[in-house]
C-alpha positions in Angstrom: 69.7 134.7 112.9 70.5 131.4 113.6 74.3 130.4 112.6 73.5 127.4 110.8 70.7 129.4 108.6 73.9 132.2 108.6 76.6 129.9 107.2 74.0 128.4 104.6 73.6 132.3 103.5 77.5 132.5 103.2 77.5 129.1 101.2 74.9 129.7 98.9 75.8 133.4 98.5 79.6 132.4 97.8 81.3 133.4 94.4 82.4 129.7 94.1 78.7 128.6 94.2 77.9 132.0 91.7 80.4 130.8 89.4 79.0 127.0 89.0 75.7 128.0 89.1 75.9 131.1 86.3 78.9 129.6 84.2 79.5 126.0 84.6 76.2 124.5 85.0 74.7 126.6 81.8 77.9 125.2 80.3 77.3 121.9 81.1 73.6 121.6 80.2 74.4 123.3 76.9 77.1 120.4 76.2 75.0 117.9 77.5 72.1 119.1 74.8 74.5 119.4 72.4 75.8 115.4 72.8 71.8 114.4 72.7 71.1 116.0 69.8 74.2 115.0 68.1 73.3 111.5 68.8 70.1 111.4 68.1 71.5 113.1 64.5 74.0 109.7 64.4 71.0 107.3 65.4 69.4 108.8 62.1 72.2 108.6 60.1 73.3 105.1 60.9 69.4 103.9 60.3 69.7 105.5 57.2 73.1 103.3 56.4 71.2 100.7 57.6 68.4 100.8 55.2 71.3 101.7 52.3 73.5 98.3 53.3 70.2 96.1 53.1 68.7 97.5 50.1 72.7 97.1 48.5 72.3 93.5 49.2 68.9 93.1 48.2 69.8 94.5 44.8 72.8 92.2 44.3 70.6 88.9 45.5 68.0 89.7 43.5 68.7 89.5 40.6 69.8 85.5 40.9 66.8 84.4 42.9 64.1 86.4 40.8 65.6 83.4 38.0 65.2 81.1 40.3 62.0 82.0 41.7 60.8 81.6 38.1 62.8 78.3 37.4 62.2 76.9 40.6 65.4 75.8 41.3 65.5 75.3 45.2 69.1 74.3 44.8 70.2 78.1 43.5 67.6 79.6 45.7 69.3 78.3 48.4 73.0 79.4 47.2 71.5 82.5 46.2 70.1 83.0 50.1 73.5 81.8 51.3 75.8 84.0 49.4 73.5 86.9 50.7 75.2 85.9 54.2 78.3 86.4 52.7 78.0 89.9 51.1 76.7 91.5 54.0 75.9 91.7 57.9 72.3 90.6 58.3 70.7 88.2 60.3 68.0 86.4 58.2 66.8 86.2 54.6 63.8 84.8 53.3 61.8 84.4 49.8 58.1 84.8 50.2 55.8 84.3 46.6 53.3 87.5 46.0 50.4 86.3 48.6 52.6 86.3 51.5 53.4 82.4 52.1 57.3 82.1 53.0 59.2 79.7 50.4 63.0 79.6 51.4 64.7 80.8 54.1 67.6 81.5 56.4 68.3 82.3 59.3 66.0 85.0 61.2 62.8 85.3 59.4 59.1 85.7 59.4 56.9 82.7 58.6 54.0 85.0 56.8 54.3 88.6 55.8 50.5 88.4 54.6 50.0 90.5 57.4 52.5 93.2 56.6 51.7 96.5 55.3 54.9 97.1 54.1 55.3 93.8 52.4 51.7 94.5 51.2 53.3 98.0 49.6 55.7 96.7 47.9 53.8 93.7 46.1 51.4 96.9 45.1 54.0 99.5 44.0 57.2 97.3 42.9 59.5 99.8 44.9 61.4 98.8 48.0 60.4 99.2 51.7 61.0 98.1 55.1 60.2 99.0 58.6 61.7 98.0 61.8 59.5 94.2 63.1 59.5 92.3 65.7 60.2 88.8 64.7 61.0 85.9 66.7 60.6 87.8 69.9 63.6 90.1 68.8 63.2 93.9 67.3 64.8 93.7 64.0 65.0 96.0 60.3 63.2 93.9 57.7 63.7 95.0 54.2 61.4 94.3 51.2 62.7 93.7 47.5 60.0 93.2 44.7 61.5 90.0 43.1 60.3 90.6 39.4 59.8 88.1 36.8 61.4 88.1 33.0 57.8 89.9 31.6 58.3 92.2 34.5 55.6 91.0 36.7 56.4 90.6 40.6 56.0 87.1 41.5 57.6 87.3 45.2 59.3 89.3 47.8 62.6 89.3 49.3 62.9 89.8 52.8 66.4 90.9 54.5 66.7 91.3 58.2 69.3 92.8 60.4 68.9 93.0 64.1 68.7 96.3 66.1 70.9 95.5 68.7 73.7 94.6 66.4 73.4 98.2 65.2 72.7 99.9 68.5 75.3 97.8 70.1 77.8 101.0 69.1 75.5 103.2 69.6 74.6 102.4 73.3 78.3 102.2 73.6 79.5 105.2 72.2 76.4 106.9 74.4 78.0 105.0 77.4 81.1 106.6 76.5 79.9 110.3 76.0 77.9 110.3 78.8 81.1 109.0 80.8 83.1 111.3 79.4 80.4 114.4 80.3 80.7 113.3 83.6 84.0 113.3 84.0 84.2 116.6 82.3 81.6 118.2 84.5 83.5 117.2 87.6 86.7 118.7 85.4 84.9 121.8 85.1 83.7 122.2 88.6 87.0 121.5 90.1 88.9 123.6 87.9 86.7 126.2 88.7 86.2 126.0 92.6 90.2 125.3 92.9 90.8 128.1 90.5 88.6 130.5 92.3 90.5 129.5 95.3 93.5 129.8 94.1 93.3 132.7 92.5 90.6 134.4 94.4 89.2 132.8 97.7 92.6 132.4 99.0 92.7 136.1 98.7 89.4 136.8 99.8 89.9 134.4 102.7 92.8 136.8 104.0 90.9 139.5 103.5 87.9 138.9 105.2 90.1 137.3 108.2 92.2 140.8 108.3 88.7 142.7 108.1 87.4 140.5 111.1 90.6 141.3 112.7 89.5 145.2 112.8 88.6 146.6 116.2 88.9 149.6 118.7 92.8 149.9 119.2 93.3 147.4 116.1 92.5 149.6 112.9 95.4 149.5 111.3 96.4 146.8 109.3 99.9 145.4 108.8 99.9 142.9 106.1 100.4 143.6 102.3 97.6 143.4 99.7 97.6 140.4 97.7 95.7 138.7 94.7 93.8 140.2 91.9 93.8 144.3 90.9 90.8 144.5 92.0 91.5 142.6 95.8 94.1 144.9 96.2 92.4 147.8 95.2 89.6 146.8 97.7 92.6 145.9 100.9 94.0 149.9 99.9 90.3 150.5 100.7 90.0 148.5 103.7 93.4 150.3 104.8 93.2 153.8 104.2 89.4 153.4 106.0 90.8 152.0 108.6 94.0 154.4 109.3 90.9 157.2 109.4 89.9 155.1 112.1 92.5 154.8 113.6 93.4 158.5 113.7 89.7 159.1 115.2 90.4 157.0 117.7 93.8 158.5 118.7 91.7 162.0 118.3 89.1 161.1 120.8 91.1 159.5 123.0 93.5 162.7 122.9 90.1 164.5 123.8 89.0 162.7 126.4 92.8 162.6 128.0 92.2 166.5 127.5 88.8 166.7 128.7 89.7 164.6 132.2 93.2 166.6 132.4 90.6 169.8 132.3 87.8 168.2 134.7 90.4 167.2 137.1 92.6 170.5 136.9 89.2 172.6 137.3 87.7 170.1 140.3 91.5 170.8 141.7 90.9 174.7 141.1 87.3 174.7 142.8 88.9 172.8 145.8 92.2 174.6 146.0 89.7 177.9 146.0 87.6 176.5 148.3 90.5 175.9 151.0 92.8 179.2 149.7 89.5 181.3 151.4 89.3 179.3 154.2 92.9 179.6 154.8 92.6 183.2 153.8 89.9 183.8 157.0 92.2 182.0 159.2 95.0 184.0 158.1 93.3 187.4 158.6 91.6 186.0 162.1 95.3 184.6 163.6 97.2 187.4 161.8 96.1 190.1 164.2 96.4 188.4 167.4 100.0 187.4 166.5 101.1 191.2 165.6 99.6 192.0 168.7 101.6 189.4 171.1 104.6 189.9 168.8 104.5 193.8 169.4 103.6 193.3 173.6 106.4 190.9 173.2 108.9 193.6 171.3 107.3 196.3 174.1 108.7 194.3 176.9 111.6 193.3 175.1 112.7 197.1 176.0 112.6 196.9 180.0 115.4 196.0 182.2 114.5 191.8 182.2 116.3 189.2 183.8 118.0 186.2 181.3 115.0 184.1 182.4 112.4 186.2 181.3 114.2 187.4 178.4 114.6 183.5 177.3 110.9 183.5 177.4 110.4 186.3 175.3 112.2 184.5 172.6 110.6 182.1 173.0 107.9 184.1 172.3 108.9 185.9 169.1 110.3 182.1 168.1 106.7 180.7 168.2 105.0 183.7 166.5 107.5 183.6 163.8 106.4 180.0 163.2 103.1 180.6 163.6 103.4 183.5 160.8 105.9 181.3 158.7 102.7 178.6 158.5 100.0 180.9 157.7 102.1 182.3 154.9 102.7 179.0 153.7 99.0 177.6 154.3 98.5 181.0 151.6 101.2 179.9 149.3 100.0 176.6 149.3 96.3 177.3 148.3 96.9 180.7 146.2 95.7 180.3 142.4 97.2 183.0 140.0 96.5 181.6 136.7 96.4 185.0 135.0 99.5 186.0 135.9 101.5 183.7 133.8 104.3 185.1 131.2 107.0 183.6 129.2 110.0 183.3 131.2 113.0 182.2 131.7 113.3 179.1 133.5 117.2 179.1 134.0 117.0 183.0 134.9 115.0 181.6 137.8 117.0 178.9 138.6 119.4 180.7 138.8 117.7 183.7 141.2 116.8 180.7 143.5 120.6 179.5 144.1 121.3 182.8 144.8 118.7 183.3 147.8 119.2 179.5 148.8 122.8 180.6 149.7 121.6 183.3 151.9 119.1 181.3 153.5 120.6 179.7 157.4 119.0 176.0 156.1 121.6 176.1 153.5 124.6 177.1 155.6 127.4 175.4 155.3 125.8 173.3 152.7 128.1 173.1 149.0 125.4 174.7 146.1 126.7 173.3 142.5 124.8 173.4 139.4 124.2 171.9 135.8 123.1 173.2 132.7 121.5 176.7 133.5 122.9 178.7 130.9 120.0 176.4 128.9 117.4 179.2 126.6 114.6 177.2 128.6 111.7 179.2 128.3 108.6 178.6 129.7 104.6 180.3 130.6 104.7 180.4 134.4 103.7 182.6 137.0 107.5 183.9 138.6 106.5 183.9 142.0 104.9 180.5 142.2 107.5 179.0 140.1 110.3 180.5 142.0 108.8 179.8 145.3 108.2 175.7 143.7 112.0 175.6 143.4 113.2 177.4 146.4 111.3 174.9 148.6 112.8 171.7 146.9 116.3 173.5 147.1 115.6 174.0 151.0 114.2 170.8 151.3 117.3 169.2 150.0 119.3 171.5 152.0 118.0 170.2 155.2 118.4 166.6 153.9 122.3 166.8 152.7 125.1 166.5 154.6 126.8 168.4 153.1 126.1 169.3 149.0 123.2 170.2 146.8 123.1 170.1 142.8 120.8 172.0 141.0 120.8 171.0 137.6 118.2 172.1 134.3 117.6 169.0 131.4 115.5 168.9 128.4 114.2 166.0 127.3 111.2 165.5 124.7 108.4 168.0 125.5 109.7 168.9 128.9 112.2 170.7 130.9 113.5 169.1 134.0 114.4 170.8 137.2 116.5 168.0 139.5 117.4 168.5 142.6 119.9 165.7 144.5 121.1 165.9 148.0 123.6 163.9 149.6 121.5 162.7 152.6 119.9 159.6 153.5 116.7 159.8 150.4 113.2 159.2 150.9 111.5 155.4 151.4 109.6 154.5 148.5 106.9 154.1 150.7 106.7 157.6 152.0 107.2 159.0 148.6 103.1 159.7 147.8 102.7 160.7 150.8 105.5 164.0 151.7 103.1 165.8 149.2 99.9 165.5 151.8 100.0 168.6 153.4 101.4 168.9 157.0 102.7 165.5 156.3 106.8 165.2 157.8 109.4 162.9 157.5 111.7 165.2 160.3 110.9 165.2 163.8 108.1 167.2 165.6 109.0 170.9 165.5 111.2 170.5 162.4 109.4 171.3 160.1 105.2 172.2 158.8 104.6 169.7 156.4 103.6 172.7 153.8 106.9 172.8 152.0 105.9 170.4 149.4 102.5 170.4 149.4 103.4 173.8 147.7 105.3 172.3 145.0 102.7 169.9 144.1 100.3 172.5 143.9 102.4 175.0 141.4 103.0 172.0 139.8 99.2 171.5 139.0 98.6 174.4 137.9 101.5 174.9 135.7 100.2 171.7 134.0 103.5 169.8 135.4 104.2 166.9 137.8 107.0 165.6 140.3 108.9 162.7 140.7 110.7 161.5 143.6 113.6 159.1 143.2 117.4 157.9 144.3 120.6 159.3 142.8 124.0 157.6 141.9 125.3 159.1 145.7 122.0 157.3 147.2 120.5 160.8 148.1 117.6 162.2 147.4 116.6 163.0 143.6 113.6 165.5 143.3 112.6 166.2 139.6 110.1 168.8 138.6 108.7 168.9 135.2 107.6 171.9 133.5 105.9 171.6 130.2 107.5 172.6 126.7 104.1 172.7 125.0 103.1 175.7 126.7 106.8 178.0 125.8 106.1 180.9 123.6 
């Protein structure tokens, strides 16, 4: 649809445009009836006064100029037609004998009523008539009088005329005036109406459709208080509690689809981890047997009378097979999935297992082990050897970092329990932060050290549901914080 054919919908649809059109214009054509009717009514009357004024003054004149009709005494006719002036408001009067022919007169007046049915009428039945004339060019009321002689014969007529437009003078006035004042209070009406509406309703409305527009994913809920009418408000509760349910949706399927990715990307993790845990299985199984065999050659000829050179070699020897072992068992530790083995258990108790092997192992030597907060009831679902093997490899890592202390320390906060590890030593760039957790990825020199260490955290931490950060401490060390989920404590 078009938007100008769209807006004309609203417009002609609109409660304002209901209102005139159902109340106010039925109001005003009943009003406007009523004030034609009524003055058509007061036309009727004031012809009827009409009639009753000239056929008053007829009576009184004549009387004095039937006498002098039969006297014929001009002089007193004349008096008689003046005096008529006096008495009332007319315009003409005139005498006329019983055939018609005019015999005195003043001002507006026909010449001949010969020709008048209603003169004609009143000659034949001695009552009184009239009938509205044209005379003179002009539309006027011309009453008839039977003027009757002493023996009670009629021997003339008396004519009395009053114009129309002295009479409807008032009359087209006062219509001028009504219909003025219907105007005005049609445009009364209609303003009153479309400024109450808005006032009281399309103000409201207004707001409420602009809110409503205002609805959208991650915008259901709405802030602003109801206002206007009951019924408005009953409709914005409506409006609100629908969209709160929308809202709540939305947070629900977005909850699910954060669940559902969490689960794709945690099984694609699983498949891949798999994948590599049984290549790394083969290669251990394929390089495990050729290193017990050199290591046991190597422990053969340890036995024989050697001289300090070839006895260096040895060790050297059983050095390189130990690392070689050392990195297969962490290439296993790395990629080993146990997800059924997980228990509730204490995560302090561990903690606290792990500080006591850390200070038997020669990478923490000399190093100063301190901790924080692991008398904590932090109880977690874990599998005990990944989780201790997670924390033991942080602890060494910081152990080779430090110069010379370590704090292990155990925080709660929200739904997680944070293990922190900070070192004294030099930290980590910010830009080699992502990337210690590759695997076989360094930041000591060649020989120092696999690169597994880590990756071994990060992947206990993935399948604990957990994650790692990597930060600075107040000394400028190293800060390594593992979190372990609360949601998933018994």
């Amino acid at each position: 649809m078009k938007p100008s054919l769209r807006n004309a919908g609203q417009v002609f649809g609109s409660i304002q445009l209901t209102l005139v059109l159902s109340i106010v214009v039925p109001l005003l054509v009943i009003s406007g009836l009523a004030i034609y009717l009524g003055f058509g009514a007061v036309e009727r009357a004031l012809n009827d006064r009409l009639r009753e004024d000239l056929e008053l003054v007829a009576r009184a004149a004549s009387g004095p100029l039937s006498r002098a009709m039969q006297e014929k005494d001009e002089l007193v006719m004349g008096d008689s037609l003046k005096s008529i002036f006096r008495i009332g408001r007319v315009s003409g009067a005139s005498v006329f004998d019983k055939d018609g022919a005019r015999i005195a007169s003043l001002g507006l007046a026909d010449t001949d009523v010969g020709n008048s049915a209603s003169a004609e009428q009143v000659i034949n039945s001695g009552e009184l008539g009239g009938a509205f004339r044209w005379v003179d060019g002009q539309s006027v009321f011309s009453h008839f009088t039977p003027l009757v002689a002493a023996d009670g014969r009629i021997q003339g007529l008396l004519q009395i005329t009053r114009r129309r437009s002295d009479f409807h003078e008032l009359l087209a006035s006062s219509r001028l005036w009504a219909v003025s004042i219907w105007s005005a209070l049609a445009i009364t009406i209609i303003l009153v109406v479309v400024l109450g509406h808005y006032g009281a309703v399309g103000r409201h409305v207004s707001r409420l459709l602009s809110t409503m527009a205002g609805l959208a994913p991650g915008h259901w809920r709405l802030g602003a208080d109801p206002s206007g009418p009951r019924e408005l408000r009953q409709i914005y509760g409506g409006v609100r509690e629908m969209g709160e349910r929308m809202a709540r949706a939305e947070e629900e399927i977005q909850h699910r689809v954060i669940k559902e990715r969490e689960l794709a990307e945690r099984l694609e993790y699983q498949e891949k981890i798999a994948m590599i845990g049984r290549v790394a299985g083969g290669v251990a199984h394929e390089l495990g047997a050729p290193l017990n065999v050199i290591q046991g050659r190597a422990n053969i000829l340890a036995r024989h009378e050697l001289t300090d050179e070839q006895r260096r070699h040895l060790e050297d020897i059983g050095y390189q097979v130990g690392r070689m072992t050392m990195i297969i068992q962490q290439l296993l530790d790395c990629f080993r999935h146990v997800p059924d083995s997980r228990r509730p258990i204490s995560l302090a108790a561990v903690l606290r297992d792990v500080l006591d092997r850390a200070a038997e192992d020669e990478k923490c030597r000399g190093k100063r082990m301190l901790s924080e907060g692991l008398d904590a009831d932090a109880r977690i679902r874990a599998e005990p050897v990944r989780l201790e093997l997670a924390c033991l490899n942080v602890v060494r890592n910081a152990c080779q970092a430090a110069r010379s202390e370590v704090i292990l320390s155990l925080h709660h906060g929200g739904n997680e329990w944070e293990v922190r590890v900070d070192d004294d030593g030099p930290g980590i760039a910010p830009e080699k932060r992502e990337s210690v957790f590759e695997p076989f990825y360094s930041t000591r020199p060649a020989g120092e050290g696999t690169g597994l260490g880590l990756a071994v955290v990060c992947s206990v931490l993935k399948e604990h549901g957990g994650r790692i950060e990597i930060g600075n401490n107040e000394a400028g060390g190293c800060r390594m914080s593992l979190f372990w989920p609360v949601e998933a404590a018994e």
